[in-house]
C-alpha positions in Angstrom: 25.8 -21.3 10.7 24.6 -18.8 8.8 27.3 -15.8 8.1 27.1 -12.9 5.2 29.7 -11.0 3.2 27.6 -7.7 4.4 29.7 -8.0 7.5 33.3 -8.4 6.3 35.6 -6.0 7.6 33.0 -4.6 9.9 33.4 -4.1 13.5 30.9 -5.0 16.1 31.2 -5.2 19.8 28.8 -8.0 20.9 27.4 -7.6 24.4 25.8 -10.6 26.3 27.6 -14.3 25.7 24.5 -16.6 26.6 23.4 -18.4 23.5 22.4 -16.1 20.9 25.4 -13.8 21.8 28.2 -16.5 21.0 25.8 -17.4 18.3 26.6 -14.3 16.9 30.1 -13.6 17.8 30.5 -17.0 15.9 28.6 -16.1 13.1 30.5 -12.6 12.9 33.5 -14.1 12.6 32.4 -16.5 10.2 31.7 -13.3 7.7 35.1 -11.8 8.1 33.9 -9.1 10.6 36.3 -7.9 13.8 34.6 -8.4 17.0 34.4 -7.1 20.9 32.7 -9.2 23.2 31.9 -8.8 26.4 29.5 -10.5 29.7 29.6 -9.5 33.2 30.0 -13.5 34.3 33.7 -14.5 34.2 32.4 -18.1 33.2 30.5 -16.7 30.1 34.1 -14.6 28.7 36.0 -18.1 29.1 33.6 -19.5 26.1 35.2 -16.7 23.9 38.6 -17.5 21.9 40.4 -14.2 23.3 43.1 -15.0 19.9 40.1 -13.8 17.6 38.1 -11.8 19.7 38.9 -8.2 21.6 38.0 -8.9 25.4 36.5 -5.8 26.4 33.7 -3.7 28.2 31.4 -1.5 25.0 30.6 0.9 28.3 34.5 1.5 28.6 35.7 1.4 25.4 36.0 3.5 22.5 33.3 3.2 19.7 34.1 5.3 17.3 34.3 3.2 13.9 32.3 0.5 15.1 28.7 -0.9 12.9 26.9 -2.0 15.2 26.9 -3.3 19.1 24.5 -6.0 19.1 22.8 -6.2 23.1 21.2 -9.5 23.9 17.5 -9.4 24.3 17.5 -9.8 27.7 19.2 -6.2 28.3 16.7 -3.4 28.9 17.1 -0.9 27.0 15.3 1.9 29.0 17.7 1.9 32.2 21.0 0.4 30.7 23.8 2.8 30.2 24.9 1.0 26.8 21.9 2.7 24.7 23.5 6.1 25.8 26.8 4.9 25.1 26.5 3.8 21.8 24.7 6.7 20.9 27.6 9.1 22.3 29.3 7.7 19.2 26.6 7.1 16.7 26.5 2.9 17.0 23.6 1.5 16.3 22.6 -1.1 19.8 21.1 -3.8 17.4 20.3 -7.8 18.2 21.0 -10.7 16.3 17.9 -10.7 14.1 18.5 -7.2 12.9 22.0 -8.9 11.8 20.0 -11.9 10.5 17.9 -9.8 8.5 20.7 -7.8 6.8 22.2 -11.1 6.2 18.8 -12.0 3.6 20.0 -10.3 0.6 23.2 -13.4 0.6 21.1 -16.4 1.6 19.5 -18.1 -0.7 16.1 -17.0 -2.2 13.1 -17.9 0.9 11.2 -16.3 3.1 10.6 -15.3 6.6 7.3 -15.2 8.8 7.3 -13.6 11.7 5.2 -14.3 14.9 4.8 -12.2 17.6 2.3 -11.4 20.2 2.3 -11.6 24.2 0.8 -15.1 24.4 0.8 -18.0 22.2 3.6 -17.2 19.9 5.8 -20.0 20.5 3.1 -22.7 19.6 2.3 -20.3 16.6 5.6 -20.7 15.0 6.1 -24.3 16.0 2.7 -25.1 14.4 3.5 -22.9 11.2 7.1 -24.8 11.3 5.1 -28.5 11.2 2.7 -27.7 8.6 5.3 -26.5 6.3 7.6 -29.6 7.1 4.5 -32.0 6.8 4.2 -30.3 3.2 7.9 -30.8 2.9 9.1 -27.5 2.2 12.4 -27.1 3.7 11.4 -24.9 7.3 13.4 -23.7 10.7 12.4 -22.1 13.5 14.2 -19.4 15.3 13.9 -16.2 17.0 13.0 -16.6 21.0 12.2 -20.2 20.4 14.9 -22.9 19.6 18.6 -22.3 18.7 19.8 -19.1 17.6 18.8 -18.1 14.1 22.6 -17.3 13.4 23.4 -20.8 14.8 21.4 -22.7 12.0 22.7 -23.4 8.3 20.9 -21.5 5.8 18.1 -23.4 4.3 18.4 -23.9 0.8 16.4 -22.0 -1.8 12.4 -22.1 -1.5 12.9 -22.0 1.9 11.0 -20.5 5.0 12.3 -19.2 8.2 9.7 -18.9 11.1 10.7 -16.5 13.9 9.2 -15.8 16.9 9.8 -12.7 17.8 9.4 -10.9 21.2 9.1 -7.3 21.8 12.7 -7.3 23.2 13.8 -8.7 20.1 11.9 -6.4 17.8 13.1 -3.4 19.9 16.7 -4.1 18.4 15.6 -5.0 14.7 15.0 -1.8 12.2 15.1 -4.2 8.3 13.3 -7.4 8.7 10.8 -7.5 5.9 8.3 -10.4 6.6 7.2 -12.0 3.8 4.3 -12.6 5.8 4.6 -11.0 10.0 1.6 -12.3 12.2 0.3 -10.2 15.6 -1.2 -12.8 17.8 -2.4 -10.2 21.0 -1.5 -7.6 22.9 -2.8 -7.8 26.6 0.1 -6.1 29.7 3.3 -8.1 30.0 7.1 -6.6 30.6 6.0 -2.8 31.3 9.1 -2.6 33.6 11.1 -2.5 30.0 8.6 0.0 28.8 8.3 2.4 31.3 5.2 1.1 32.6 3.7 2.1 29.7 1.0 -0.5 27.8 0.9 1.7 24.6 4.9 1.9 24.3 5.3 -2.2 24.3 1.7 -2.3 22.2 3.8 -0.3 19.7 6.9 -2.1 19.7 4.5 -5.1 18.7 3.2 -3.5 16.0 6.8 -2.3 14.7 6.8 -6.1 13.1 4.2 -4.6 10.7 6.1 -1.2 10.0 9.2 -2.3 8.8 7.0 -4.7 6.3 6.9 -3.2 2.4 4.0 -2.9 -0.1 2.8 -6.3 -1.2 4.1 -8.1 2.0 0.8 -10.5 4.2 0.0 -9.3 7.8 -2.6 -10.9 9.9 -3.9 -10.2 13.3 -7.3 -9.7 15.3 -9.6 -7.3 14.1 -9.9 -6.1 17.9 -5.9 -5.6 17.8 -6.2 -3.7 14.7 -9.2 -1.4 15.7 -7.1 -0.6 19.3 -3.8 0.0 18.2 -4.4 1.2 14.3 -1.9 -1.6 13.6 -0.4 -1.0 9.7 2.6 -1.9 7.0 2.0 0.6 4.3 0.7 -1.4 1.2 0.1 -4.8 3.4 -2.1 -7.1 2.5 -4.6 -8.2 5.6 -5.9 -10.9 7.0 -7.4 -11.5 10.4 -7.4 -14.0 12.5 -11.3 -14.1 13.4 -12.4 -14.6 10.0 -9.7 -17.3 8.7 -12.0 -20.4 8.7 -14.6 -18.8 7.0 -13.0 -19.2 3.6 -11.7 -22.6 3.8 -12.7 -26.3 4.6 -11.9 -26.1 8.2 -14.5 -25.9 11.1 -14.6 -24.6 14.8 -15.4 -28.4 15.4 -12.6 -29.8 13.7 -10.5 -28.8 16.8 -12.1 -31.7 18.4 -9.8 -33.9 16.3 -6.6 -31.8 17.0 -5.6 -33.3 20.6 -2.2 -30.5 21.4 -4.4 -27.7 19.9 -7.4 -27.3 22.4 -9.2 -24.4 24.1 -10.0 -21.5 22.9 -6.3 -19.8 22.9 -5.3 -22.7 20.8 -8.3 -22.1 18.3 -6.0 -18.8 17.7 -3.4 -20.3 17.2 -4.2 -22.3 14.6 -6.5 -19.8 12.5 -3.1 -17.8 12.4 -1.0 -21.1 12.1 -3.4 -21.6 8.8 -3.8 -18.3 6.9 0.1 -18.3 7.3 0.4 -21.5 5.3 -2.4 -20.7 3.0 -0.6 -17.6 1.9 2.4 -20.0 1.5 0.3 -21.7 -0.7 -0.1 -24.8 0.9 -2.9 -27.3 0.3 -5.7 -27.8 2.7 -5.7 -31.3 2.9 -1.8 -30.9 4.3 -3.3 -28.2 6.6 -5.7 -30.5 8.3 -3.2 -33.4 8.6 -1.2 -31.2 10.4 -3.3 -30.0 13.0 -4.0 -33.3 13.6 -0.5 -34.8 13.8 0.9 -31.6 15.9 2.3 -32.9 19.1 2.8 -29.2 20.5 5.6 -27.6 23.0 6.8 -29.1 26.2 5.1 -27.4 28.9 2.7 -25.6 26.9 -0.7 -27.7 27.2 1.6 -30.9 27.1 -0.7 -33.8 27.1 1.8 -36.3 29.2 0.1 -39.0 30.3 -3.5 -40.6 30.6 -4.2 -42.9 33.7 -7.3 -44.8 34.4 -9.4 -42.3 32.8 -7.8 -39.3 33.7 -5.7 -36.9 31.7 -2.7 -34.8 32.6 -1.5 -31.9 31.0 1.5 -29.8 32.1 1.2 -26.2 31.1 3.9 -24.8 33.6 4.6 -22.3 31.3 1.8 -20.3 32.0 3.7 -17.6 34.2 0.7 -15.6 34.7 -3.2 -15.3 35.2 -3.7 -14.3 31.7 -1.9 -17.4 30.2 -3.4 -19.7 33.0 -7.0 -18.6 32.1 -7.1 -20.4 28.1 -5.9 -23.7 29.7 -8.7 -23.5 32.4 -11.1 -22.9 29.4 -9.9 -25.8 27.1 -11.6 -28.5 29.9 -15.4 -27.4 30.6 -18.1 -29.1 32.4 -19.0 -32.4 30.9 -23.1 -33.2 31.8 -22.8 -30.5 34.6 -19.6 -32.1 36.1 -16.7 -30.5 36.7 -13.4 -32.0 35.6 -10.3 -29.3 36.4 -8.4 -30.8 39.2 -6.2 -27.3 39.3 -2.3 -26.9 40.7 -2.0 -23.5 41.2 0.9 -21.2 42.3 4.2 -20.5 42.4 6.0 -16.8 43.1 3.1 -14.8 42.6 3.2 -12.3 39.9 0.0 -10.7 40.6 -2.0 -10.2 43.6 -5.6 -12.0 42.1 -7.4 -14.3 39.9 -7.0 -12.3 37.0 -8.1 -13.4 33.8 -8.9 -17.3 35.7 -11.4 -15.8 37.5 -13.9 -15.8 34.4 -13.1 -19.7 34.4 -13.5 -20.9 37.9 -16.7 -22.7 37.0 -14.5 -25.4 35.1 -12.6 -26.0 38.3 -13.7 -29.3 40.3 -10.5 -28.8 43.1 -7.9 -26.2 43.5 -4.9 -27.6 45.2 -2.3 -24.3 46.1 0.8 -25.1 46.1 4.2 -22.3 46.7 4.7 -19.0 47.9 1.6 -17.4 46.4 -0.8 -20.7 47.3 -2.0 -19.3 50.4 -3.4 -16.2 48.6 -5.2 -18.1 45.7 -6.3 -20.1 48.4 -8.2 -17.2 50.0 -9.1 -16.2 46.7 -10.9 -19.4 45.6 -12.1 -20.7 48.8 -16.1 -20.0 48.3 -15.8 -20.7 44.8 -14.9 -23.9 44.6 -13.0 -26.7 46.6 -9.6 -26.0 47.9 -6.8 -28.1 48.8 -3.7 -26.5 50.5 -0.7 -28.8 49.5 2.1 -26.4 49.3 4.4 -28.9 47.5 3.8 -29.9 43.9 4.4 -33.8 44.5 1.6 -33.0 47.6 -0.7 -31.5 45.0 -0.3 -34.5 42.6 -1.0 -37.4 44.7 -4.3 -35.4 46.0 -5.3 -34.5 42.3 -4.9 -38.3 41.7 -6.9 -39.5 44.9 -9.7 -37.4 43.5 -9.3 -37.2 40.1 -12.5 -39.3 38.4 -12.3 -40.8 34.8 -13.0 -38.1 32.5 -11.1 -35.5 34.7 -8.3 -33.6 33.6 -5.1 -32.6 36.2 -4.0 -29.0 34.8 -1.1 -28.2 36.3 -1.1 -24.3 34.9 0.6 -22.5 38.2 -0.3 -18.9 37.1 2.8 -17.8 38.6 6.8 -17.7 38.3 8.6 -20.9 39.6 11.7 -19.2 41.1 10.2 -20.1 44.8 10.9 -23.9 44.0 12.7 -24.3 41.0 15.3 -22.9 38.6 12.7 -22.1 35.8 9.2 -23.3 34.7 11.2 -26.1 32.3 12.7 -27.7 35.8 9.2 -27.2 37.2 7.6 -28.8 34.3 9.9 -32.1 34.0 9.3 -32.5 37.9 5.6 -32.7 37.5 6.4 -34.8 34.3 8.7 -37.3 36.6 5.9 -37.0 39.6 3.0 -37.8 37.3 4.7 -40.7 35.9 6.2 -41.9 39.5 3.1 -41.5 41.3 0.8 -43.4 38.6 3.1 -46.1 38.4 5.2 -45.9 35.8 8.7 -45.9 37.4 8.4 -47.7 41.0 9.3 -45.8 43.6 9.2 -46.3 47.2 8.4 -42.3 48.3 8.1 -40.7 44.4 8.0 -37.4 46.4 11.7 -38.3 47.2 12.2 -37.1 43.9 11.3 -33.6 45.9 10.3 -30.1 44.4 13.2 -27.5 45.2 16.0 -27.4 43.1 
């Protein structure tokens, strides 16, 4: 793990005990500090050894003489009472990259990229993380993606941490210094944490960039830059839109890079490549690594091919706007459509969205979930719908029409709590459907392998 002599004798109350928080009550204790911890779920406090670690509620305690109570990211900090608590005493609310961050000075020299953006930041940083590996410079990934960043050993010196940062995450950090901090996009996600306001969570984006000193790289859009007058004093930029221009890499090269398609994934990897070109690594290592990256599971994941047809599972598209990339990657082949589309879930909006700008891909929509009926009115005149309302429903359609050449997306557009326990569950079932229903595990009825958790 990684711990830090800037925390011995220091007092911290930790709240939140899911993985990064006993990553960090771990890591606190590690460095000599004296710790509080506490969760709401009885089952989370048993994890906690109460013969080093206080027991108690920050919200009910005293504060005074504490450093620092470090909130998990999943705590929002516009309605919960421990941001006015703390303050009553002058403690900083803080997460565990702010910690990781103040930990730098100790580890041995590296450097840290940071990713952030509201979509396509986790491929970002896992692409970033196999370039530099295929290079072999020693690299981890952290952040919101992964294990803990206090959880990992330090890597040793020349080394380069890639974090992927959300805005939750940034909210609680006030010292990390990217060597080089990378702004994907900015388009409305989480405004319940912001007060429903799109220019408070654009700015906590941009606060990546702002805590960045003079002689530091940032890169984003130009379009991202123009809107939100996006700046690190003394930075040097790039953007994202202009990264090929310079270098032996082509728009058509993507052809050859079979987890990086569609136009979402073109950004990707233009950010993906000024990032390891300011790390100074050689092109010809670049290109191999586009080509050998196998991507994330459930992002885009190419999981099987079958007489002709391809399957990708992208259940972690929550959302129209994440949906509407993946629905672009597959167009019309000789005027043919080849989408067979598995849409729906627990709706998070009530239309199309950004998908509708991509419905001319789609060959058949099969709605499936709470929210299938709706995108069933919505598409129904636009292209052909099939109402299946269970995913393994939905596949064994998809398959009956599916053509060689075709492509089954499932990208649901939607949240998965109706009929599963997250999009991961809801991805591996359509991973074990797909390969039950096109005959790689025999199975008398593969839906008996169901879709409800």
């Amino acid at each position: 793990m990684i711990t830090s002599p800037a925390f011995a004798g220091k007092r911290y109350a930790v709240l939140g005990l899911a993985r990064s928080g006993l990553a960090t009550v771990e890591s606190l204790l590690a460095s000599g500090a004296q710790v509080t911890a506490w969760d709401r779920q009885d089952n989370a406090r048993d994890r906690v050894d109460p013969a080093n670690v206080l027991l108690a509620d920050p919200l009910e305690i005293d504060l005074t003489g504490y450093d620092g109570v470090v909130v998990s990211p999943g705590v929002p900090l516009n309605t919960h009472p421990i941001a006015k608590r703390a303050a009553q005493f002058g403690v900083p609310v803080i997460g565990d990259i702010e910690l990781f961050a103040q930990a730098r000075a100790s580890l041995p020299p590296h450097k840290v990229v940071g990713i952030t953006g509201t979509n396509g930041k986790s491929t970002t940083t896992a692409l970033v993380t196999h370039i530099l590996k295929t290079a072999g410079v020693p690299a981890l990934m952290g952040g919101n993606i992964g294990l803990p960043i206090l959880s990992q050993d330090a890597l040793p010196e020349g080394g380069v941490y890639v974090l992927e940062l959300s805005s939750y995450q940034i909210d609680l950090t006030y010292s990390l210094d990217c060597d080089v901090a990378v702004l994907l996009n900015v388009t409305p996600d989480h405004l319940d944490r912001y007060d429903g306001s799109f220019e408070k969570y654009a700015a906590s984006k941009a606060r990546l960039f702002e805590m960045q000193t003079a002689g530091h790289n940032k890169i984003s859009s130009i379009n991202e830059e123009v809107k939100f007058e996006l700046g690190a004093q003394g930075a040097i930029a790039s953007f994202i839109e202009d990264v090929f221009d310079h270098k032996g890499i082509k728009k058509r090269d993507q052809a050859t890079w079979p987890s990086l398609q569609g136009p979402h994934n073109l950004e990707n990897a233009r950010a993906a490549v000024e990032v390891a070109d300011i790390l100074g690594i050689d092109e010809a290592i670049i290109i191999r690594a586009l080509q050998t990256f196998t991507g994330l599971p459930h992002r885009m994941e190419r999981i099987a091919e079958h007489k002709g047809v391809l399957f990708i599972n992208d259940s972690k598209a929550t959302n129209t706007d994440s949906t509407a990339p993946a629905l672009a990657a597959y167009p019309p082949e000789n005027g043919r459509r080849r989408i067979h589309w598995i849409v729906g879930g627990l709706p998070k909006e009530n239309g199309l969205g950004a998908t509708e700008a991509h419905i001319g891909n789609v060959a058949v929509a099969y709605t499936i979930g709470e929210a299938g009926p709706r995108f069933a009115e919505l598409l129904e005149g636009q292209v052909k719908v099939e109402r299946a309302e269970m995913l393994c429903e939905a596949i064994s359609r998809a398959i009956a029409n599916a053509s060689p050449g075709d492509v089954v997306l499932f990208s649901p557009a939607c949240a998965s709590f109706d009929q599963f326990k997250d999009y991961e569950q809801r991805g591996e079932r359509f991973c074990q459907l797909v390969d039950a229903l096109t005959g790689g595990e025999p199975a008398p009825d593969p839906c008996c392998l169901g879709d409800a958790a």
